[in-house]
N, C-alpha and C positions, 0 to 999 in steps of 0.2 A: 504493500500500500504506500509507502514510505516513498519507493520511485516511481509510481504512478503523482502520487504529489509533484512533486521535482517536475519530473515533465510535460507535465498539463496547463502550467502558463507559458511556456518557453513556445508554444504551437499560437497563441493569442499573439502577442506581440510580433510574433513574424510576418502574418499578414498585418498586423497596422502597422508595420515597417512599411510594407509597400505602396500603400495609401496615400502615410504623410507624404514620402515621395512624390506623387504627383499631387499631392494638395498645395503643396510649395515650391513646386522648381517640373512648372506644367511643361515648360517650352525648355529644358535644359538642354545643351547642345552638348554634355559630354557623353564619352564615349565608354564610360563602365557601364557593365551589364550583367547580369547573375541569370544562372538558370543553367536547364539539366539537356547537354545538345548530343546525348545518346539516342535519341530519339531515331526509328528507321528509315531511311528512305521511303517516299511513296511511290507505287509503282506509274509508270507512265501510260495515261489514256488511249489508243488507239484514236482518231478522229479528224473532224478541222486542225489544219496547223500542223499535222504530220510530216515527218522529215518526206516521205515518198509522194505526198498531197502538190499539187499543182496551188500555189496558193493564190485566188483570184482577188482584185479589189472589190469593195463594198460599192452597192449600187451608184451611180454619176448622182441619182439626184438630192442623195443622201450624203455623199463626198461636197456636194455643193454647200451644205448645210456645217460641213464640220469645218471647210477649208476657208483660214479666215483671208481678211486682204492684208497685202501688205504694206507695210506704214516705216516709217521711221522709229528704233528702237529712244527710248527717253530712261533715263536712269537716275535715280536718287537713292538716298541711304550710304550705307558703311561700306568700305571697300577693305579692309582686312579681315580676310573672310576665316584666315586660321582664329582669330581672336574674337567673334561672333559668340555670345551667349557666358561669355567669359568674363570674370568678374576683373582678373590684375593680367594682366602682361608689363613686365617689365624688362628696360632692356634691350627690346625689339624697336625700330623705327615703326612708326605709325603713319600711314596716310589719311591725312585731312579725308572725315567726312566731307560726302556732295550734300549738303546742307538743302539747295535747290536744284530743280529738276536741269539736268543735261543731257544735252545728244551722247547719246553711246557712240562715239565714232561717228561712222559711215553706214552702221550697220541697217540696213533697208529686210525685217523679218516680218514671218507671218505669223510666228509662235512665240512670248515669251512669258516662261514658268518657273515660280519656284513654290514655296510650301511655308506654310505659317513656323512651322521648326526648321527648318532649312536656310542653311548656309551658302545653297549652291544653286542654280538657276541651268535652264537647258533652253536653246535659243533654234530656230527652225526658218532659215529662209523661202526665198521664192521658189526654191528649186526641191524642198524638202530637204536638203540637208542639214541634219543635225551638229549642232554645238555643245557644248557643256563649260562654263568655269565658274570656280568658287574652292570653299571645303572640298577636301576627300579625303579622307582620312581612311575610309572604306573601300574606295573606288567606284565612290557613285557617279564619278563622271563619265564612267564609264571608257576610260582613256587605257587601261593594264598599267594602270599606276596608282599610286597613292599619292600623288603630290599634287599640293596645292598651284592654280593658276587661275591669275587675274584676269588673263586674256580668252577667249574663248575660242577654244579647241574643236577642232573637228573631229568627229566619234567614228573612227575606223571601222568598227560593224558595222555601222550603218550606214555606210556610203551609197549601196547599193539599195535602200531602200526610203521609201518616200514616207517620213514621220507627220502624220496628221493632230496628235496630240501628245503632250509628256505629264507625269508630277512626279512631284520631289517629297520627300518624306525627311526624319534626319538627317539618315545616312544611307537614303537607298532613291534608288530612282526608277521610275518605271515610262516607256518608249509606246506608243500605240503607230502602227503602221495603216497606209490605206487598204492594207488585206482585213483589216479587224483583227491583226497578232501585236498581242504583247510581249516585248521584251524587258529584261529586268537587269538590275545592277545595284552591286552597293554590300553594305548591311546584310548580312541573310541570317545572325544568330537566333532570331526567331522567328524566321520563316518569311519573312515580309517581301522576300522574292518571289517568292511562290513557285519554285523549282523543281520542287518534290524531296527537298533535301534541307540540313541548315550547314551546309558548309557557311565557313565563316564570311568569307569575302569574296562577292565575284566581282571581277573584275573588266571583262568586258561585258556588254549587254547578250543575256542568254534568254532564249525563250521560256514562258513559263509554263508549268504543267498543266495547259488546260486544252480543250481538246472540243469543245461545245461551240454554241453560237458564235458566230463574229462579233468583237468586241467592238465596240461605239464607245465610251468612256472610259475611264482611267480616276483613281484619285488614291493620294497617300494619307496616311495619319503619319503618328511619330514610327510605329515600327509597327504596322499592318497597313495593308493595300485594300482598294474595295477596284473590284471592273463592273462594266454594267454590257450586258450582251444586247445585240441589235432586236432579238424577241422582249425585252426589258425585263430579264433575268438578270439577279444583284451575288454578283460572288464575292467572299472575301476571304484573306489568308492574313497569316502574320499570329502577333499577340495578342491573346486573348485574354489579357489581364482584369479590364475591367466592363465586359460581355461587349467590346465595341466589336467581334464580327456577328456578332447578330444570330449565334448559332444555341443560343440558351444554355451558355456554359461561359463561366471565366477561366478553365483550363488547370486551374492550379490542384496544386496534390502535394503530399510531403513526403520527400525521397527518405526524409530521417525525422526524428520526433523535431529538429529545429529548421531543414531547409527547404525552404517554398520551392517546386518547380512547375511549372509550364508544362501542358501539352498544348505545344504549336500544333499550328497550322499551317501548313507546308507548301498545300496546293489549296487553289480555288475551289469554296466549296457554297455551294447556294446557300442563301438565304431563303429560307421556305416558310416561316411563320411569320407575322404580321398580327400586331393585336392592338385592342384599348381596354382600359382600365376604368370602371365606374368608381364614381367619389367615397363609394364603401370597400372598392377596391378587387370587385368581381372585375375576374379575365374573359375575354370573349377575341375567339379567331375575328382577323377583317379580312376580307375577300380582297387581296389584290394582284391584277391580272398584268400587272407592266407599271416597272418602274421606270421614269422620264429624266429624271435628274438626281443628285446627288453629290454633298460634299461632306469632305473628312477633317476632323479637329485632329491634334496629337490625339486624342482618346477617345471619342467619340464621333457619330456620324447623323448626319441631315441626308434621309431621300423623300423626293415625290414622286407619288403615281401623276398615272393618267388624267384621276376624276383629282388632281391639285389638291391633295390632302399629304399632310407631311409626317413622316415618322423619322424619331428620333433615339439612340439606342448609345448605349457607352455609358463612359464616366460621365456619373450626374455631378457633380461638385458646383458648384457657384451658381446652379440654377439652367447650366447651359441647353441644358434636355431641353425645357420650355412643358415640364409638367408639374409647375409649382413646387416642387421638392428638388429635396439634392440624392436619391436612391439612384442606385446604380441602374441600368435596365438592360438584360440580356440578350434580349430580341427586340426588335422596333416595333417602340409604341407609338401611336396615335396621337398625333401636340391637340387636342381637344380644341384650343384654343383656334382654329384656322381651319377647321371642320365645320365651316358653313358656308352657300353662296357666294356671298363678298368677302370672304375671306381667302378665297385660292390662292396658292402660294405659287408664283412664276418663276422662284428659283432662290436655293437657300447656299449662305455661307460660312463656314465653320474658320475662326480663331481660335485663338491657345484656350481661352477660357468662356467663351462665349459663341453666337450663331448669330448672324443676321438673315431676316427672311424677307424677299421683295414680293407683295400680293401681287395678282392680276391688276390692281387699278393703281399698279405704282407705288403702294406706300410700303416703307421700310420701319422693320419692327426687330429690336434687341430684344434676346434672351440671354443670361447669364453676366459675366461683369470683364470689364475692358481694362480693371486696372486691381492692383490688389489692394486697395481699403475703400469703404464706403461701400453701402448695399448692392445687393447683386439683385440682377430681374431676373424673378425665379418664375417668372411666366412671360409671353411677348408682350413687350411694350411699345409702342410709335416714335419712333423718332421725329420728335416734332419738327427739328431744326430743318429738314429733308420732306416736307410736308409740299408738293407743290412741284418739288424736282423730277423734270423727266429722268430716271437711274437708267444708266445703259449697262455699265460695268462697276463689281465691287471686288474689289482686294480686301483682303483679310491678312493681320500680322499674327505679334506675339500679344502687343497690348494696341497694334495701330490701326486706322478703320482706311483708308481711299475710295472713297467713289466718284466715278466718271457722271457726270452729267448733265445735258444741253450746255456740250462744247466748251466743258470747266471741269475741273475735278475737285471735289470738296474732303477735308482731309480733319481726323483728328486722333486722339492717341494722349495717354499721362505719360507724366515721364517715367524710366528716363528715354527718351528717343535717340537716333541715329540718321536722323535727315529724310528718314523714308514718310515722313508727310511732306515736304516739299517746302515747309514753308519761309526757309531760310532760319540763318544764324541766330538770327534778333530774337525770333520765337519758337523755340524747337518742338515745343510743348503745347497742346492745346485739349483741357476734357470738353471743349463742344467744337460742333464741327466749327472747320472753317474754310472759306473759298480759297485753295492757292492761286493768289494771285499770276503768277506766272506761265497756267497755264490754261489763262483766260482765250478762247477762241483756236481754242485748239480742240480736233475732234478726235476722242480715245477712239482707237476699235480694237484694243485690246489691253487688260492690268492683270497685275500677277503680283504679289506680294511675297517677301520673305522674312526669312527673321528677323531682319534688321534692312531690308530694303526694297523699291517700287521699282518694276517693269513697268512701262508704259510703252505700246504701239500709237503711234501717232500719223492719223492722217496726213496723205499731202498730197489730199486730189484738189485742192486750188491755189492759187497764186497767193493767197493771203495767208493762207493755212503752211505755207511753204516759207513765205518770209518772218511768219513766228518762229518757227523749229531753227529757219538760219541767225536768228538774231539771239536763239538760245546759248548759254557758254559747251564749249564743245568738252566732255573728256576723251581723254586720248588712252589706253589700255597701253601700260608699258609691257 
């Protein structure tokens, strides 16, 4: 009885070990990790995607739909990208944040992405060829290296093929081709590749073990991935820490009476329940035949159906779920809240610790908290200050908001920031939105946010639209 005593709290505290973790350090960019990577390989699908399979592209008038235009790349934010999410560097030469927004170069892309935890960005021009620079520490850039670079690289795997979509996770990154095949790199200790394996690091972009529908989508959290197939089937692999793949399990088990481990998720594995929850807290199946969109927090995920109803599943913590509480939720529940008429949701986006969600009739609504003190919306709220604004595109950071809208981008964020709201040295910091000035009459057609910094694609289909972006300060990538 004596060591049954002994051992019986030593199993409590190990999981609120892993908790407070992400209750305090949501968006951390290091690189320690615990867990049990005995785990067996999974065997590979026969299917779509097969080494012997002819792989064709996805329909023209559905590639029309995914293939954006191309614009002038814009950049702001932090440019030491080894020292991102890091508290001291000392010692090291620093470059000056871009305070305000600048031309990346010359760079003329159709695609630029990074991830609300992400250090590292993947770039896609006119011709589809891929780029990657930032962090690697993993080999997310998918270059067979681990080194870090400022400048962006051209991804030798991919040469030969035409990248329609990417996201970035950590330390992992994932490729979408116009066949509907995804390939992966980076990170794979827990699975977040989705290769059927957890080797540690890949290194160049390998495809992943999936074998079903052509994939249309792509998104990363901090170390799980979600894809979404062109029949709008939702798959996801990686970490199952706290039920963000949606599969009514957090994964964990104890190898020994004190050490937590994981059962990853290796390959893509559907999402097949969908539910809501009445206010006495009765479960009920919701019928849903196609999921349309979706995005991924470090720990939790935002999808909508068809009928523009939104479910939410992952770490509950600060409210971000948008089901008035902070419980964790296994599978995707039901945001109760956006389950009526005028309430349809046209497209949701997940931050470190929060979701933002754009209705059908335009208006934008927070759930969960942008900054770490002061109350958190533990249900959706209106952002009033964007009451009126036509929203064409939203970035999401660690703690920063950007959104594109009627030909401006409106930007906010507590500190501490890193230049990635745009809106110069004087005010780096801002908790309500605010207009950046400088990129007044300028038309996004495409944002992407990181850890610490804004992609902007920028129109320049007219003469006036072209003399803004040339009058902007140029950086030059040493």
């Amino acid at each position: 009885m004596s060591t049954k005593r002994k051992k019986a709290p030593t199993k409590k505290p190990a999981a609120k070990k892993v908790r407070r973790k992400e209750d305090t350090d949501d968006s951390d960019l290091s690189d320690g990790t615990d867990g049990d990577v005995t785990q067996p390989d999974e065997v590979l699908i026969a299917g779509h995607g097969d080494v012997l399979d002819e792989l064709s592209p996805l329909p023209q008038e559905l590639l029309n739909t995914l293939l954006k235009p191309v614009g002038q790349l814009v950049f702001s934010g932090g440019v030491n990208w080894d020292h991102a999410g890091k508290k001291e560097f000392k010692g090291v030469k620093i470059v000056p944040n871009l305070w305000i927004p600048h031309r990346f170069g010359d760079w003329k892309v159709r695609l630029a992405v990074s991830g609300c935890t992400a250090a590292h960005s993947v770039l896609v021009d006119k011709d589809g060829k891929t780029y990657t620079f930032g962090r690697n520490p993993h080999g997310q850039l998918g270059l067979d290296n681990t080194t870090t670079t400022s400048k962006p690289q051209l991804v030798p795997g991919l040469d030969k093929m035409n990248v329609i979509n990417a996201a970035c996770g950590r330390h992992h990154t994932l490729f979408l081709t116009d066949t509907g095949t995804v390939y992966a790199c980076g990170d794979n200790r827990s699975g977040q590749c989705g290769v059927g394996n957890l080797q540690p690091q890949i290194l160049t972009p390998t495809r992943i073990n999936y074998r079903g529908p052509p994939i249309v989508k792509i998104g990363c959290g901090a170390e799980f991935s979600v894809i979404l197939d062109i029949k709008g089937g939702l798959h996801t692999f990686g970490l199952p820490e706290y039920g963000q793949l949606g599969h009514n399990t957090d994964g964990k088990y104890f190898k020994t009476s004190t050490k937590l481990c994981f059962n990853y998720q290796t390959s893509p594995k559907r999402v097949v329940l969908y539910i809501e929850k009445s206010k006495d807290g009765h479960v009920s199946p919701v019928d849903v035949t196609e999921i349309v969109d979706f995005s991924c927090g470090p720990n939790h995920t935002v999808a909508i159906d068809s009928r523009k109803r939104a479910f939410s599943w992952g770490f509950g913590g600060f409210g971000r779920l948008g089901h008035a509480e902070q419980k964790d939720e296994m599978v995707p529940r039901l945001i109760k809240y956006f389950d009526s008429q005028s309430r349809g949701v046209r497209s949701v986006h997940c931050g470190s610790t929060y979701t933002l969600a754009v209705t059908e009739f335009n208006g934008l609504f927070l759930f969960g908290q942008t900054k770490r003190t002061g109350e958190a919306n533990m249900y959706p709220k209106p952002v009033q200050d964007l009451a009126g604004w036509n929203i064409s595109h939203v970035g999401t950071s660690h703690t920063s908001i950007v959104i594109a809208a009627d030909e401006t981008c409106i930007a906010w964020g507590a500190s501490p920031t890193y230049g990635e709201l745009g809106l110069g040295d004087m005010q780096k910091s801002t908790t309500v939105p605010k207009e950046v000035t400088r990129m007044q009459g300028i038309k996004v057609t495409g944002l992407s946010m990181g850890y610490w910094h804004t992609l902007i694609i920028a129109a320049e289909d007219t003469p006036e639209q072209i003399a803004k972006l040339e009058a902007m300060k140029k950086y030059e990538v040493l």
